[in-house]
N, C-alpha and C positions, 0 to 999 in steps of 0.2 A: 504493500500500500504506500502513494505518496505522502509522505511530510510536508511541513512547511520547515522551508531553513529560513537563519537569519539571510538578511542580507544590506548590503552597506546603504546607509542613510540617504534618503533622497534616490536611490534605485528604484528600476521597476522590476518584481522579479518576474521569473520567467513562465508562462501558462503551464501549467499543470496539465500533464496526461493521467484520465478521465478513466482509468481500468476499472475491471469490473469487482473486484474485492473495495476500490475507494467508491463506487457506488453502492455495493453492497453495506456499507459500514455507513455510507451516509444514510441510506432508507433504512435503516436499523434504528439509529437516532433521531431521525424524523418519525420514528414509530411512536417516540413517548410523546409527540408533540398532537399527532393523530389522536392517540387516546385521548390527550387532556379536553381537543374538540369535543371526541366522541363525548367523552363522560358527561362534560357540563352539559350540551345540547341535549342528550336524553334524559338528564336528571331533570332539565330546564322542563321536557315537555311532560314529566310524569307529577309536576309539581300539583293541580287542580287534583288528581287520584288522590296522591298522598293525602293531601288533607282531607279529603272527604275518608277514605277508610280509616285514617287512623286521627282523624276528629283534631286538626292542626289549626289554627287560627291564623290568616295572613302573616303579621307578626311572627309569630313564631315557625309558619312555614319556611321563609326568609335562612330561617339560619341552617334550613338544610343545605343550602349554596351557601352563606355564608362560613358554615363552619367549615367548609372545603378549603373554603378562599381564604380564612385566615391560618386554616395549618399550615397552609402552603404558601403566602403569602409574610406568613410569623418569621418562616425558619428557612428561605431563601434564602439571604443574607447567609445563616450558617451552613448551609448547602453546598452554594457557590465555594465558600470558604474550603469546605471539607474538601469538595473535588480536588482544588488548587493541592490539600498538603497533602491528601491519601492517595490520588491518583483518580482521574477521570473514569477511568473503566470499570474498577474497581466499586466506586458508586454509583455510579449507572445500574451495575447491574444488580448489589443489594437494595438499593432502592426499589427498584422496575419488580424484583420478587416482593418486597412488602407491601406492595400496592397490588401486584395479582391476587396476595394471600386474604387482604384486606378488601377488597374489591365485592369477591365470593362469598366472607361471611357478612360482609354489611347488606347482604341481600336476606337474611334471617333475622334482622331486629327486628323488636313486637313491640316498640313503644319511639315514639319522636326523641325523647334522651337518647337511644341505644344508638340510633338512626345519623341523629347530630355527631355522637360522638366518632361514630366509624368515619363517617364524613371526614372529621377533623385527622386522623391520624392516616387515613388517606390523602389528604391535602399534605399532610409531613410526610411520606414515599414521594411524593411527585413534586417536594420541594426541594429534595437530594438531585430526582433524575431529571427535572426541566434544567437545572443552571448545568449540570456535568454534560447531556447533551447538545448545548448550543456552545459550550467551550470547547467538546472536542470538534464543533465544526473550524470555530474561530483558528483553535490550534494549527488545525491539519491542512484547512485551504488559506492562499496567499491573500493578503489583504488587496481588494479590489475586483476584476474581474471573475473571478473563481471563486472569492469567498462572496459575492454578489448574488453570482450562479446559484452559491448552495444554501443560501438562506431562504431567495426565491422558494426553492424546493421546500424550503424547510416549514416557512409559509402557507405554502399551498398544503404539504399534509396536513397544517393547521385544519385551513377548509376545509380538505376531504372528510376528514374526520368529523366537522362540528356539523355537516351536509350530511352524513352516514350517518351520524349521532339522530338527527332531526327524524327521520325515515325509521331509520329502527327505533330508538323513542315510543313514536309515533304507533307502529304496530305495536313491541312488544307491551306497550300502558295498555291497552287492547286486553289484551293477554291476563298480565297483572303488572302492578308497577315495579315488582320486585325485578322481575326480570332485566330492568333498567340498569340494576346495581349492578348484578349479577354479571352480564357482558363483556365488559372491559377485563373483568377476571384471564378470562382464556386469550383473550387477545394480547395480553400482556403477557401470559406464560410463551407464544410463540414468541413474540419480539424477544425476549427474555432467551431463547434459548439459541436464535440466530445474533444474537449479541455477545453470547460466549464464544460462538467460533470467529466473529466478521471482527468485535470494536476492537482495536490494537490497544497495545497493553500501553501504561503510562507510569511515568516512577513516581514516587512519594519525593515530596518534597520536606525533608526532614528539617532541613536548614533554614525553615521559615519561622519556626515558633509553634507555638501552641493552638487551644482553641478560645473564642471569646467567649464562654459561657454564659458569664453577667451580660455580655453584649446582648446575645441571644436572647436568653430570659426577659431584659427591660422592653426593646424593641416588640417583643412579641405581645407580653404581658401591656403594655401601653395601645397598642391596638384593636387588643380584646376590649379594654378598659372603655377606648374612644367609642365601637361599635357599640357595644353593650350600652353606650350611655345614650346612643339616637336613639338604639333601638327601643330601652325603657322608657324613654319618655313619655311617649306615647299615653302610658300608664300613669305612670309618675306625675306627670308634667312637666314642662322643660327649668321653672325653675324650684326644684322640689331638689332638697339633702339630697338625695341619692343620683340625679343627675347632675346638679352642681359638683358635688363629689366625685363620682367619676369622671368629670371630664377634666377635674384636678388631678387626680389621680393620674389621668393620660398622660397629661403633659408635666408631671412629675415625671412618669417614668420615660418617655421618648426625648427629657431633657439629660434626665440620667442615664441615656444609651448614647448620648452625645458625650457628655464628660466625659464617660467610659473609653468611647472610642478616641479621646482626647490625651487619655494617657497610659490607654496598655501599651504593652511593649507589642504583643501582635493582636494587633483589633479588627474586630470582623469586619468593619469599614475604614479602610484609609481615606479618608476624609477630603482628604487632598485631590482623590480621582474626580472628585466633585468638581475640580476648577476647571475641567474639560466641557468646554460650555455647550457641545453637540451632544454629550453627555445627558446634562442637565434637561436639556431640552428633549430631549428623545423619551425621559423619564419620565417629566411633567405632563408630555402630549398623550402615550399612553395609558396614564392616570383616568384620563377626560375619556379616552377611547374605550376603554373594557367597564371601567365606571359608567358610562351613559348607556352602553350596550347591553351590561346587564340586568340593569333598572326595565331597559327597554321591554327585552324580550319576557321579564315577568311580567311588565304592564301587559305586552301582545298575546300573551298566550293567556292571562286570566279573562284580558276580554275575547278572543275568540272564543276561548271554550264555556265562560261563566255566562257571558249576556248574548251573542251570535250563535250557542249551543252546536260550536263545533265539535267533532271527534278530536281527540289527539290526534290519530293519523290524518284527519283534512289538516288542524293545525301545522306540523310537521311539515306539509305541502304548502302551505301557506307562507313558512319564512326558506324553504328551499331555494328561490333564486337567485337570492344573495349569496348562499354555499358555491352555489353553481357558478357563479360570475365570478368568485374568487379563485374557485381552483381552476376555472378556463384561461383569469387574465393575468393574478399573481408571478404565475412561472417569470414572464417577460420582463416582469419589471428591474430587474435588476439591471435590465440591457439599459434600459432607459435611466435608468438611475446614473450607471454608467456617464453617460452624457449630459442631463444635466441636474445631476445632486440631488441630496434628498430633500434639500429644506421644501423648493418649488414642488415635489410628488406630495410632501406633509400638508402644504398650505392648500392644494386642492381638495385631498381627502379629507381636509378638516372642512372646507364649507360643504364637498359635498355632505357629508355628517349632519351640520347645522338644517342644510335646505331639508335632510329627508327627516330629521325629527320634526322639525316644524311642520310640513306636511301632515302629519300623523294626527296633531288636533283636528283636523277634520274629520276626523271617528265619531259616529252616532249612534244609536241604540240600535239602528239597521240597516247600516253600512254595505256597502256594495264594495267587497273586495278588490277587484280592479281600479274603481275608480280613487279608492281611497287608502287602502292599507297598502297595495302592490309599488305604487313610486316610491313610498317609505321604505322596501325590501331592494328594489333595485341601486335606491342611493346610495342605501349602507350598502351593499355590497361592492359596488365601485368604490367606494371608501376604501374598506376594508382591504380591497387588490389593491390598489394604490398604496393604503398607508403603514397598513401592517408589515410587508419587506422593505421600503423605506426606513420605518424609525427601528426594525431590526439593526440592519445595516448600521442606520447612523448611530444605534445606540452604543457599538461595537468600534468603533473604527478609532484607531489611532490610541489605541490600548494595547500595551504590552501583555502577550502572553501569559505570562507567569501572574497577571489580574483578570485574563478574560471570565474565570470564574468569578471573580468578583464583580466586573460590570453586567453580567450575565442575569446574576442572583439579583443586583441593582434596579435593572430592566424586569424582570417579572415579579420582583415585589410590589416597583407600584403598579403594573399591571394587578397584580392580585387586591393590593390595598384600594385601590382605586374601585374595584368591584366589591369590596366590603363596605367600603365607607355610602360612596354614592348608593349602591343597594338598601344601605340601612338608612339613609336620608329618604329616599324615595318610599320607601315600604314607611316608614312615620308617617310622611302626608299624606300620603294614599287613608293611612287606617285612621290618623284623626278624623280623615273626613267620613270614613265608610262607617263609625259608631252606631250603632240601633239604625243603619240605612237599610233597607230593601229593595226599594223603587229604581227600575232601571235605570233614571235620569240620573239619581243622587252617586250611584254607584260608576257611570260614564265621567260626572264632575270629577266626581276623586281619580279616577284613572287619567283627566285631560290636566288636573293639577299637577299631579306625578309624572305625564309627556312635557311640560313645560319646566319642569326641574331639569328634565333631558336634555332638552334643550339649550338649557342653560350653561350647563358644565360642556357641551358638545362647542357650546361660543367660547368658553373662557380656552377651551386646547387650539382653537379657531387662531386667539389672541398670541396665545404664546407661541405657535407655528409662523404667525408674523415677526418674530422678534430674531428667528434667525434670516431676516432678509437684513437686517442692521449686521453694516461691515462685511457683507456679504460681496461686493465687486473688489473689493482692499482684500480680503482674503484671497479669493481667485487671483488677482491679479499678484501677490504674491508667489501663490504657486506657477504660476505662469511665468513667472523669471526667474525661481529657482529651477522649473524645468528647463527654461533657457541656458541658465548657468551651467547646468550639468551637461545641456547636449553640447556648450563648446568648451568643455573640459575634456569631455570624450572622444570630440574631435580632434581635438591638441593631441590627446593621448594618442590616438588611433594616426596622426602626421610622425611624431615620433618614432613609432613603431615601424613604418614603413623607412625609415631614413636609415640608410647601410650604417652596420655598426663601424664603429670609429677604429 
């Protein structure tokens, strides 16, 4: 299989031949990114079953994707980390078995606690193998054309996956909802054991330090704290002891994962990688992108199936063409990227974002799917092909190796936090307004209050996607003479060379 080697500063290295064991090893790691589709979309679509058989309350429905999204969103950070010091392969593939293992019995819980909880220590297996799977891409393909190539790819299994999730969903809630759980089990045990022959092996990194434990814990612990405290509100009231308190409590402890990380000697965040401003940006844009989309597709599917009296399976059919537009158009983008950067592919698929959630308030108690919910699936899906290998790419670039697991873990934490916070924002409004409601109208209200929250955070990634056009021609044009530089250095070198030795 090919490596990536160093190569001297300001070079371009040389394309990479494409053999069949380096695309074996890459479809292998794209496997866990497939599941993570898979799993949320069918979890997403069995969400209306759950609570009606096992008697779940909006509110509390919420944290069966929530508790997903904060194990895995908690303990990225120490994921990324682990990869870097134990070896990429090595957790890839203890993780990838505790999520098969856990996958199959979170399909036998007989109460909403058992249910949450499997959720949660599933979302910790897939917070090991998401960051060790996108650093052994980073690793192995050369920064730019090739590692462009394999993100594309890596993207699109995203789609596949969360488009396969939708369909099967969709039938298997049919069925019963367990069977939801149940799937990704076996799918996981093959990836899992074409990963022991294909992913190359990687050394431990001994000479790094230890692990951030307290890092871990406060980070995590502050998260739970911040969710838990939308989410009670509701109940509580927003200014009641107990959500004044936890939202102290939050930012006690996500200020104490800062200190932390301010003076261990190996801290799970070097802090410093932050001053990579495409970085930062990649970070923030994603937050807005998986946050808005999760909100979304609960508001979508309780109204198809709660008030339009769809099936799971028509729902399932209903948000399909966005899957489909991603895995058709994603592949290419990298070409395009290629030429002309990510910030211009982000700033598109963030208004596309905006235009198709604001569309979506025109939902009514008896809506005409085409005319009304369908240009809201197609938006986001052009989004989503556009922006999702974009802020990959940018989120990655110009990172030393020996930290891609740490930008890696970086990038899908707020992806993940992003989809606990804004979920637990969204699911508050919805429920204060849905209180003693019945009436189709009242219950539309709350669901069009909840597409405008969407909308809103889908504007604020819109914002900050504009922010890397500032310095944006001074940057290029930077690069643009030190590419100069370098070709009449190599020219000089390459006159040199040809001149008889003396």
């Amino acid at each position: 299989m090919t490596t990536q080697t160093p190569t001297p500063a300001g070079t371009a290295p040389a394309r990479m031949t494409w053999d069949a064991r380096l695309w074996g090893a890459l479809l292998v790691v794209c496997g866990v990114i497939f599941l993570d589709g898979l799993d949320v979309s069918m979890v997403g679509m069995s969400l209306p079953s759950i609570g009606a058989d096992l008697g779940v309350s909006l509110s509390s429905l919420q944290w069966v994707v929530t508790g997903y999204v904060l194990g895995y969103g908690g303990l990225l950070l120490l994921g990324g980390r682990t990869a870097d010091l134990l070896g990429r392969r090595r957790v890839f593939l203890i993780a990838l078995g505790v999520f098969a293992v856990v996958s199959m019995l979170s399909s036998l819980a007989t109460n909403p606690e058992l249910l949450i909880a499997a959720r949660f220590v599933k979302g910790i297996a897939a917070a090991f193998t998401a960051p060790a799977a996108l650093s052994i891409i980073t690793t192995t393909f050369h920064e730019g054309p090739d590692r462009n190539r394999a993100l594309s790819i890596f993207t699109t299994c995203a789609a596949s996956g969360f488009s396969m999730g939708l369909i099967l969903g969709g039938a298997l809630t049919e069925v019963g909802w367990r069977w939801t759980f149940l799937m990704p089990g076996p799918v996981a045990l093959i990836v899992l054991l074409f990963g022991i022959k294909l992913i190359p092996s990687s050394p431990r990194d001994d000479a790094s330090g230890g692990y951030d434990v307290p890092g871990a814990i406060t980070v995590t612990g502050g998260m739970l704290a911040l969710v838990y405290a939308v989410v009670g509100a509701e109940h509580a009231g927003w200014v009641s002891v107990q959500t004044i308190g936890l939202f102290v409590l939050a930012a006690v402890l996500l200020a104490g994962f800062v200190a932390i990380e301010l003076r261990t000697k190996n801290p799970l965040v070097r802090l410093g990688i932050l001053r990579n401003p495409s970085l930062r940006r990649a970070n923030l844009a994603i937050l807005t992108v998986f946050g808005s989309y999760v909100a979304f597709q609960l508001i979508g599917t309780m109204y198809l199936q709660n008030l339009l009296g769809w099936s799971s399976f028509q729902t399932a059919l209903g948000f399909l063409p966005a899957g489909i537009l991603v895995v058709t158009l994603s592949p290419n983008v990298g070409k395009i990227v290629d030429r002309v950067g990510t910030e211009k592919m982000i700033i598109v698929s963030m208004a596309l974002f905006v235009a198709g959630y604001a569309l979506s308030q025109r939902i009514g108690p008896e809506s005409d799917y085409f005319s009304t919910v369908f240009p809201t699936i197609m938006l986001l899906g052009l989004g989503f092909a556009i922006g999702f290998p974009s802020l990959n790419i940018q989120a990655v670039s110009g990172v030393p190796d020996h930290e891609q697991g740490l930008a890696s873990g970086l990038f899908n934490t707020s992806n993940q936090v992003g989809g606990a916070v804004v979920l637990a924002i969204v699911t508050a409004v919805i429920s204060s307004q849905t209180v003693g409601v019945t009436a189709p109208t009242g219950v539309l209200s709350a669901y069009k209050s909840g597409l405008g929250v969407v909308t809103g955070i889908a504007a604020l990634g819109l914002v900050i996607a504009l922010t890397g056009l500032r310095g944006l021609k001074a940057r290029r044009a930077a690069e643009e003479a030190e590419a100069a530089e370098l070709a009449a250095v190599q020219k000089e070198l390459a006159a040199e060379e040809m001149e008889p030795a003396a």
